[in-house]
Structures are given as C-alpha cells and as structure tokens.
C-alpha positions as a Markdown table, in Angstrom:
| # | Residue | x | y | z |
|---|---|---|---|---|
| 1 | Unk | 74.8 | 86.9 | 95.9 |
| 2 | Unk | 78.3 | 88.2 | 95.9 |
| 3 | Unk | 79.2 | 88.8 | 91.8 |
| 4 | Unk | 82.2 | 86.2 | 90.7 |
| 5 | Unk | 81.9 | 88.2 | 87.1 |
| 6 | Unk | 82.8 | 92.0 | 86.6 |
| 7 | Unk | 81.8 | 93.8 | 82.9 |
| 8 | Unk | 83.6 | 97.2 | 82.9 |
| 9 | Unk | 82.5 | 99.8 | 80.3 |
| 10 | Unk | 84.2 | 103.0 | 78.9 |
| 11 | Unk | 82.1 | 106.0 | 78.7 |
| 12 | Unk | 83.4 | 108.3 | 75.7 |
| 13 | Unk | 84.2 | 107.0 | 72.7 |
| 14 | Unk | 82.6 | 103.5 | 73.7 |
| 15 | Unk | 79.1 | 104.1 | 75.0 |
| 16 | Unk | 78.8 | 107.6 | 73.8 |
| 17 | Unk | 80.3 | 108.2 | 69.9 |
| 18 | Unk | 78.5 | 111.9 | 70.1 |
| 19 | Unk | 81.1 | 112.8 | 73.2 |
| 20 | Unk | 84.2 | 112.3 | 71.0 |
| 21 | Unk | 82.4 | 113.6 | 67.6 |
| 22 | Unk | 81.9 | 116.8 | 69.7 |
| 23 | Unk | 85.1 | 117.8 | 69.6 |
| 24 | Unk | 85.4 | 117.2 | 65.6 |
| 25 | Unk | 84.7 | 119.9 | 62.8 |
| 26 | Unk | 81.8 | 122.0 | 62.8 |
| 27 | Unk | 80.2 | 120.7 | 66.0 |
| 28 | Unk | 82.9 | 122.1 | 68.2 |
| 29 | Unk | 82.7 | 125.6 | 66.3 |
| 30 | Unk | 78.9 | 125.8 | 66.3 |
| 31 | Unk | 78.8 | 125.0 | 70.0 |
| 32 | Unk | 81.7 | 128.2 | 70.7 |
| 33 | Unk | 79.7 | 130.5 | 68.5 |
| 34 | Unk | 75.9 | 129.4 | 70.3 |
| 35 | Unk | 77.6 | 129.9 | 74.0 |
| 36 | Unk | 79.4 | 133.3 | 73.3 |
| 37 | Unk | 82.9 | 131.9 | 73.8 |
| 38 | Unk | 83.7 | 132.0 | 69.9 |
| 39 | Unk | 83.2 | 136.0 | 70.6 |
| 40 | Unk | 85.4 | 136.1 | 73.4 |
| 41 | Unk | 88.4 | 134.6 | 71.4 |
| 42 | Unk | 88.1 | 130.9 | 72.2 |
| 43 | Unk | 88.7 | 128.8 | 69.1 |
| 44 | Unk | 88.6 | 125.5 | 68.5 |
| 45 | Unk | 92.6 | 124.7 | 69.0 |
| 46 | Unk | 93.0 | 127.6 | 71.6 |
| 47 | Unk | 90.5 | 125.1 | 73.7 |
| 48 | Unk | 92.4 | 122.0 | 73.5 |
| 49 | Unk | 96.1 | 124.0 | 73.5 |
| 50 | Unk | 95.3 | 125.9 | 76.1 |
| 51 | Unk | 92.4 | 124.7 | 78.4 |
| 52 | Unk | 91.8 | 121.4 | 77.7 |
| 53 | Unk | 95.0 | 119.5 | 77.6 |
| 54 | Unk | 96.8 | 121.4 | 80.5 |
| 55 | Unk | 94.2 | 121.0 | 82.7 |
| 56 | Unk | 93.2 | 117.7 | 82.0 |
| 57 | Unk | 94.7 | 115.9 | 85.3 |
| 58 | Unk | 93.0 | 118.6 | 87.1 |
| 59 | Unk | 89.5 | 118.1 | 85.6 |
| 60 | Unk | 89.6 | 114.8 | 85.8 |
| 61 | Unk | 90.3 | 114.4 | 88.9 |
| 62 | Unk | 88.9 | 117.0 | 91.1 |
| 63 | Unk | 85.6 | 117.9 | 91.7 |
| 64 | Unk | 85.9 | 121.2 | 90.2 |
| 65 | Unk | 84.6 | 120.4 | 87.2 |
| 66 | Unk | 84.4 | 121.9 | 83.6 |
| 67 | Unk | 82.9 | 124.7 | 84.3 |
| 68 | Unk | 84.7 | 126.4 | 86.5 |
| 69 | Unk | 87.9 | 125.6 | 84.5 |
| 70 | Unk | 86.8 | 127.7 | 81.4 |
| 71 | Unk | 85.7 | 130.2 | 83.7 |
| 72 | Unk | 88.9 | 130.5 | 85.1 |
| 73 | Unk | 90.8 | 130.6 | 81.7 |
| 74 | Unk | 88.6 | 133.1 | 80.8 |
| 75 | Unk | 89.1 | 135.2 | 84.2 |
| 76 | Unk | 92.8 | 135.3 | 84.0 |
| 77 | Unk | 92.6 | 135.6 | 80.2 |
| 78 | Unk | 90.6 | 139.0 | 80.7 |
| 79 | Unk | 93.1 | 139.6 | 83.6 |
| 80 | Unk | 93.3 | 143.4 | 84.9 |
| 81 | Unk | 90.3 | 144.0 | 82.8 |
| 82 | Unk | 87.8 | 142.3 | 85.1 |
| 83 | Unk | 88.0 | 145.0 | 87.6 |
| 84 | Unk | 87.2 | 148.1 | 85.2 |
| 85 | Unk | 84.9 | 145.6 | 83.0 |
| 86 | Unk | 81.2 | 147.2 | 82.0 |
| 87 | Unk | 78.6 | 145.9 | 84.4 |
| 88 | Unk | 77.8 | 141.9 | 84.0 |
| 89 | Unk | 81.0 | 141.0 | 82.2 |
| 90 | Unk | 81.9 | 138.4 | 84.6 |
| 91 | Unk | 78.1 | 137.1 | 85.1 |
| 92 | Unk | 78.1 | 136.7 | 80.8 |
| 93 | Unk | 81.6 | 134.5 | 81.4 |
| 94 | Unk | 79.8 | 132.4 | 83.3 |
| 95 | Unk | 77.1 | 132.1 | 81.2 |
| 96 | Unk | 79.4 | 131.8 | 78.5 |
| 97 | Unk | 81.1 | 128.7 | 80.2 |
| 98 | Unk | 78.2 | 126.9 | 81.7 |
| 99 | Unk | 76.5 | 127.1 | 78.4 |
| 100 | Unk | 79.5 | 125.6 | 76.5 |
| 101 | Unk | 79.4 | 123.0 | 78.7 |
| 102 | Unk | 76.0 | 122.4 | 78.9 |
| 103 | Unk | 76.1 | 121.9 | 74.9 |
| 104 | Unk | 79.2 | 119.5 | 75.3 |
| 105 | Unk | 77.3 | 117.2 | 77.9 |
| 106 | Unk | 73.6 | 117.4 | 75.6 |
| 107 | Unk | 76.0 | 116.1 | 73.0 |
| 108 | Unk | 77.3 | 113.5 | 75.1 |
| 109 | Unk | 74.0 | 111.5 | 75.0 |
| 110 | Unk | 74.7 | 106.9 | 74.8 |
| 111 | Unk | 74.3 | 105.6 | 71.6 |
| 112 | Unk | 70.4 | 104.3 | 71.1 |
| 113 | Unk | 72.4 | 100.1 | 70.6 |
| 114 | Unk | 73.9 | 100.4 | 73.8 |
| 115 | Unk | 70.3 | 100.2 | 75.8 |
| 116 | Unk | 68.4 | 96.9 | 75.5 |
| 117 | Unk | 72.6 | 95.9 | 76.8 |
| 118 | Unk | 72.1 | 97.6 | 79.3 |
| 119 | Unk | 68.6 | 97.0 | 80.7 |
| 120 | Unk | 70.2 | 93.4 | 80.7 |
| 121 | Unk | 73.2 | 94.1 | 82.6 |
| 122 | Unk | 71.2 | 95.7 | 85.4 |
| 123 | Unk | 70.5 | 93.0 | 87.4 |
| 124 | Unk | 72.4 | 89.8 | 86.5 |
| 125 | Unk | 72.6 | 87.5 | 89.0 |
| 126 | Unk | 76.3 | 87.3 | 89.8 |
| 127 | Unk | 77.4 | 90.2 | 87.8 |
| 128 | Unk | 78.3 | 93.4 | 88.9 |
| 129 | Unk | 78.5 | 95.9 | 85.9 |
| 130 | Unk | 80.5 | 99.6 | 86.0 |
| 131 | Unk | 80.7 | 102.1 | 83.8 |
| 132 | Unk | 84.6 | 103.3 | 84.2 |
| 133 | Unk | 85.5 | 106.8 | 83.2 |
| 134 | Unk | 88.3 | 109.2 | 83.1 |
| 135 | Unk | 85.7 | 112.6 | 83.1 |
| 136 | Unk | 84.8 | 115.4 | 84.4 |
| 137 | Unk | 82.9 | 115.8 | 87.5 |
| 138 | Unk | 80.2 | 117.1 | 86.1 |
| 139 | Unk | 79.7 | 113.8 | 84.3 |
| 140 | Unk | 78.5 | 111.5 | 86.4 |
| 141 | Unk | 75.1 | 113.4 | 87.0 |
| 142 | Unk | 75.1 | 113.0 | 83.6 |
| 143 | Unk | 74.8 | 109.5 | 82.9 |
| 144 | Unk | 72.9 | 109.1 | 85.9 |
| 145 | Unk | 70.5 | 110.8 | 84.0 |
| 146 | Unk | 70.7 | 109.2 | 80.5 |
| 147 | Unk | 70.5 | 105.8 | 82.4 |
| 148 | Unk | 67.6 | 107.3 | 84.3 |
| 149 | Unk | 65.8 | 108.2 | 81.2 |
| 150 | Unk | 66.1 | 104.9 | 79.9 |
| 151 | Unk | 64.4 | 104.0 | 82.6 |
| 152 | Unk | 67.9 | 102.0 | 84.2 |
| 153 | Unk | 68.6 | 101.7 | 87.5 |
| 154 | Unk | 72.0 | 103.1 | 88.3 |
| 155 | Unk | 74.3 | 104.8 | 91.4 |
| 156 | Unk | 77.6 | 106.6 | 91.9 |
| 157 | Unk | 80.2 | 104.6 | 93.0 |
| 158 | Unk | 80.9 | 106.6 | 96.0 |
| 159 | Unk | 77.4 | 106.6 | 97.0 |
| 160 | Unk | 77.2 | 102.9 | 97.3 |
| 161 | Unk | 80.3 | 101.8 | 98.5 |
| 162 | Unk | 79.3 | 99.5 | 101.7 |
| 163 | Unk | 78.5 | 96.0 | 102.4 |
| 164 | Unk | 75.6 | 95.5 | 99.8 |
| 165 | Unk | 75.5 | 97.4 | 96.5 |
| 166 | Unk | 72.1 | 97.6 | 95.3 |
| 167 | Unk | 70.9 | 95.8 | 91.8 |
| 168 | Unk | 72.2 | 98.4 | 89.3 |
| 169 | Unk | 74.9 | 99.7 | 87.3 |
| 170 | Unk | 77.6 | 101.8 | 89.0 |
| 171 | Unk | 79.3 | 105.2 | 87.5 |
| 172 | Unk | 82.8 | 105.3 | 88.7 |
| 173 | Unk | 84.3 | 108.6 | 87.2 |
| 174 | Unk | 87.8 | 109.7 | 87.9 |
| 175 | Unk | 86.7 | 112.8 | 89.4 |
| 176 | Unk | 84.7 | 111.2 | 91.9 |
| 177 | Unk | 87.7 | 108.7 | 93.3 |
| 178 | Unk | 90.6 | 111.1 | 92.4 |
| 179 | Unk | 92.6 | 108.8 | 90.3 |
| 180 | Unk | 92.6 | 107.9 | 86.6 |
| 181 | Unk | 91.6 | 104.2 | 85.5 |
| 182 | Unk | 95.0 | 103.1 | 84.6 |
| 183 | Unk | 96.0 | 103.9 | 88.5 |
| 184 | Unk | 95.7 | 101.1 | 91.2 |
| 185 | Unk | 94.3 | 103.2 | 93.3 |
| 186 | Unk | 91.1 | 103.4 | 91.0 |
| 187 | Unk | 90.8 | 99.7 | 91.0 |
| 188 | Unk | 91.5 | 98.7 | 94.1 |
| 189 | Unk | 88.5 | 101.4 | 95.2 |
| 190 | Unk | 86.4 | 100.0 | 93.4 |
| 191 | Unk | 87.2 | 96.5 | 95.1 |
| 192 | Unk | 87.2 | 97.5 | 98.1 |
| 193 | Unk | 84.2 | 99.4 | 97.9 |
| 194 | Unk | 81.8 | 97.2 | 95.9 |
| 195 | Unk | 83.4 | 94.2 | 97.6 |
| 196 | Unk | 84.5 | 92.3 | 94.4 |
| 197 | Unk | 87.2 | 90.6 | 96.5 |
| 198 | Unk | 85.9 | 86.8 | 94.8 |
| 199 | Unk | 86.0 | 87.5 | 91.2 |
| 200 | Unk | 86.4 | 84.8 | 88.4 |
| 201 | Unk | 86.1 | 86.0 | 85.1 |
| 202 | Unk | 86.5 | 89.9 | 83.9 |
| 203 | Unk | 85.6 | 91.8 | 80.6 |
| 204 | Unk | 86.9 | 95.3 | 79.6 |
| 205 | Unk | 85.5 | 97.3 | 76.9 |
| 206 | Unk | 87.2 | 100.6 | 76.3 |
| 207 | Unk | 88.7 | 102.7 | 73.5 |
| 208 | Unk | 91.6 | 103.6 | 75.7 |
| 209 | Unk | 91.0 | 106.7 | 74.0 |
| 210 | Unk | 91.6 | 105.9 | 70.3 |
| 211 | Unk | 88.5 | 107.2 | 69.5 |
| 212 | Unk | 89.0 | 110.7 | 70.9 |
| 213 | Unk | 90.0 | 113.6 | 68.7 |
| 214 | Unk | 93.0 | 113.9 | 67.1 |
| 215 | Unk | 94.1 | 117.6 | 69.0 |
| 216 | Unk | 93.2 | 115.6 | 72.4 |
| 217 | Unk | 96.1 | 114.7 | 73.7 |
| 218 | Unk | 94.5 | 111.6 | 75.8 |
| 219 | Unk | 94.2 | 109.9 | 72.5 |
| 220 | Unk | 97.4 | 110.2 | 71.8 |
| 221 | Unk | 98.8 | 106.6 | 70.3 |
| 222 | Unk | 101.6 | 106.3 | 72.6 |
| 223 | Unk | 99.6 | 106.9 | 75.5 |
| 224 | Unk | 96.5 | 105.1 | 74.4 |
| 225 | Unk | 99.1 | 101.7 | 73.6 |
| 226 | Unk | 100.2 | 102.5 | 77.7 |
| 227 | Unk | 97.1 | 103.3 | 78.9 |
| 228 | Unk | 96.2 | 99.9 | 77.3 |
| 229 | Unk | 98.7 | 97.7 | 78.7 |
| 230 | Unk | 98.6 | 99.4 | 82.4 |
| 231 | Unk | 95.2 | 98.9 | 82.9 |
| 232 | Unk | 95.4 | 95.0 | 82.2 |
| 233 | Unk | 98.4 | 94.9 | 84.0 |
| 234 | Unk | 96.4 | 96.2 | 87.2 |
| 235 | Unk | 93.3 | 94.4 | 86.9 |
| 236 | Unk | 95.4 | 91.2 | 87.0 |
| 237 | Unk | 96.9 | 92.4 | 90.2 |
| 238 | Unk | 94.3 | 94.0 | 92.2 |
| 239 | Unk | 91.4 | 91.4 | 91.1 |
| 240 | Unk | 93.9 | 88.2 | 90.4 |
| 241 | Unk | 92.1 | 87.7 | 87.4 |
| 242 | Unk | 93.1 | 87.8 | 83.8 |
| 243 | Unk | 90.8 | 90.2 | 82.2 |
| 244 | Unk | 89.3 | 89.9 | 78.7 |
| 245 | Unk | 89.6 | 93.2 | 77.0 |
| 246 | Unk | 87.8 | 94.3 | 73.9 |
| 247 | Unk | 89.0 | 97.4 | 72.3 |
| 248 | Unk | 86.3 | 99.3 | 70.7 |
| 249 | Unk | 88.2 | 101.0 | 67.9 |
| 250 | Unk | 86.4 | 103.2 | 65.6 |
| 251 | Unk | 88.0 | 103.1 | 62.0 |
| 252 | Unk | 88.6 | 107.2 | 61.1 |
| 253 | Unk | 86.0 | 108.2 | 59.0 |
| 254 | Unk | 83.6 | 105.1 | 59.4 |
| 255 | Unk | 81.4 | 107.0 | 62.4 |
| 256 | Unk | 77.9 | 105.2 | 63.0 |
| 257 | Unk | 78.1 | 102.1 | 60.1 |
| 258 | Unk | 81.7 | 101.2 | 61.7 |
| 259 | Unk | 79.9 | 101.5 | 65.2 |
| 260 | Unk | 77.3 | 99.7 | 64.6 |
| 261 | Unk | 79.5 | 96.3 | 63.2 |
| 262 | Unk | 81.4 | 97.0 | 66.6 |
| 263 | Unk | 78.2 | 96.7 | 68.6 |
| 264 | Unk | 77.2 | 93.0 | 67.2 |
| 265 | Unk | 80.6 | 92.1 | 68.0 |
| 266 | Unk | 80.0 | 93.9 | 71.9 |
| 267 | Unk | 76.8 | 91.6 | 71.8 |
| 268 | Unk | 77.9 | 88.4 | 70.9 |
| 269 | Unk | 81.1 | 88.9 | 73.3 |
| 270 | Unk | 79.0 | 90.3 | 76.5 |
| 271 | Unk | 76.7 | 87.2 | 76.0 |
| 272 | Unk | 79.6 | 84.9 | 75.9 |
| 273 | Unk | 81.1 | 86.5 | 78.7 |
| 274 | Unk | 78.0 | 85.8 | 80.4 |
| 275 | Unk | 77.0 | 82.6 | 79.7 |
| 276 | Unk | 80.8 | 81.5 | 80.9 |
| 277 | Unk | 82.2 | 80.4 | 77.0 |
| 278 | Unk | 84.2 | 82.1 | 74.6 |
C-alpha cells in the first residue's frame, strides 16, 4: 500500500531530551574530564567556540563524523608538537576523542514515552514514518540501535531507497544525504526515494532546535524562527501538501515534568493525525 500520510520526527531535543541536556552544566564537564580532553585544554566553551559551531556544516553533512573532527582540532591544536611528541600521544587523542564521543552518543539515548509511539508507528497501514535529523554521521547507527533495543524495526534511509520500503521507521540524517532538513534537496530525497509522490496529509514534530543549548549556535532564535518557516515552506512544495507542524518546545528549566505534558499533547495529536480528524 503506497502511504497517503507522512509523520516526520526530530531526533535531539524531540525524541531525545538527554542529547541536548548533554551539552548543559555539569554533564558536559564530567564527560571532558572522564575522556581525557578536559586535560588536554578542551573546555566546555572552547568546544562549542571552536569545534562545534565552525564545523557544524561539515559534521553534519559529511560522513566524517565526530570523531574525526575533535581529532583533528586536537592534531592541529598540538601542531609541530606531534612529530617530537612522547610515544602514544596521537593514539591517546584518539582515545581521547572517540571516548568523548562515545559518552555524548550513550547520553543520547530516546526518552522511555516516546516507545509504545513508536512500536505503533512501525507499521501503519498507509503511513510511512521518518525520523529527520540534522546529525552527525555517527548518529544514525545510533538510533538504529536504540530502536533495535526496543525491539523496533527500523532502516537508513539510504539503505532503502527503491521501489518498496520495507514496514519500518526510516533514519534520514543529514550526514547521510548531504543536505540539512530545511534544504529541498533533503526533502525531495526523501520523496523520491521512499516514493511518497501521493501524499495527503503531513505532520512535523520538531524543536527546530529551540531546545538545544544556549552556546549552540543551531539554536539560535533567529535561525530556529527561519529554520521553522523554510522547512514548511518546502514540504508544501516538494510534497504539495500543507503540513501540520508541532513544535516541541521545552520551557527553560522545566526538563522532564515540561516533557512529559508535551508528550500527551504528541499523543493525542499523532492519534488525530492518524485517525484523519483534528
């Protein structure tokens, strides 16, 4: 059955709180002093000033990944050093980096609400849902995996693009396409690929990054408000369809009580949205 209805879903800051509360307070600092980058100078704002914002578009979408990134911020940081370094400086970098990383992505886990949702969403007749994010590539194993351990079928979107998507949720991560969510090459992908080309009724839920921390510049207001706007503008484009979009906005300060109100809303919306009312 070709799907008439399309539920899109944000990754951090809408399915996972923990991935945005990473970057906030103590967590951050406690994950830079437990992979060794705290002792090689990296602070909390040195990592959004000066690897995390510029390198953002490149992260995001590339397949180089995380990773690699801090690795090279901390090769060119150590510059002329690395060649006259003691014995396994540049194997402990790595460590150091694939560690951090490794903490950022543990803490990046779905909130527990989101899965009886989910388990639902898997195969609806009709539906085709996707999990939309602007990430790093080293993301999208990771959800596969969270999804796998909640026992949800789920795919990459680039591994089942083709004639007949199989009965499960689909990962579509920036890195993997190349392109950022509010770009219509993202969209029009995603149609092309997943062969939504007779859709009827659309539902967006996404923080446009309003959720994310306050030294990321992806949550920036100004962007988030344009981020907003764009992405509606091409989903009525590509897919001819005026989508309904829900933004999940976290009040500052509110964390899991605020989250939780926000998820009865998700509910009762999703099974409207289902069901063909509201």
């Amino acid at each position: 059955m070709k799907p008439h209805k399309l539920l899109l879903l944000d990754y951090s800051g809408t399915l996972s709180l923990q991935a945005v509360l990473f970057g906030r307070g103590d967590s951050l600092q406690s994950a830079l002093e437990q992979s060794g980058l705290a002792c090689l100078g990296i602070t909390p704002s040195r990592l959004w000033e000066k690897i995390v914002n510029p390198t953002w578009e490149e992260g995001s979408t590339t397949p180089v990944g995380y990773r690699q990134i801090l690795l090279r911020h901390l090769l060119e940081d150590a510059g002329g050093e690395v060649s006259s370094a003691r014995p396994g400086f540049v194997p402990d970098l790595e460590r150091a980096a694939e560690a951090f990383v490794d903490f950022y992505l543990a803490a990046s886990r779905m909130e527990d609400p989101w899965r009886p949702l989910l388990r639902k969403l898997a195969d609806q007749p009709g539906l085709r849902t996707v999990i939309v994010t602007d990430h790093y590539a080293e993301a999208t194993a990771t959800i596969l995996r969270y999804l796998a351990d909640w026992e949800i079928p789920a795919v990459s979107a680039k591994e089942v693009f083709g004639p007949e998507p199989p009965a499960a949720l689909i990962v579509a991560n920036s890195a993997d396409l190349g392109v950022h969510k509010d770009t219509p090459c993202f969209w029009q992908s995603l149609k092309s690929g997943l062969g939504l080309h007779a859709l009827k009724d659309i539902l967006l839920i996404d923080d446009f990054g309003l959720n994310e921390h306050s030294s990321d510049a992806y949550g920036d207001r100004t962007r988030v408000e344009r981020r907003q706007e764009e992405t509606a503008r091409l989903l009525r484009e590509i897919f001819s369809v005026e989508a309904r979009i829900f933004r999940f906005f976290l009040e500052r300060g509110e964390g899991l009580p605020d989250y939780e109100r926000l998820m009865r809303r998700v509910e009762r919306l999703v099974n409207q949205f289902l069901e063909g009312t509201g």
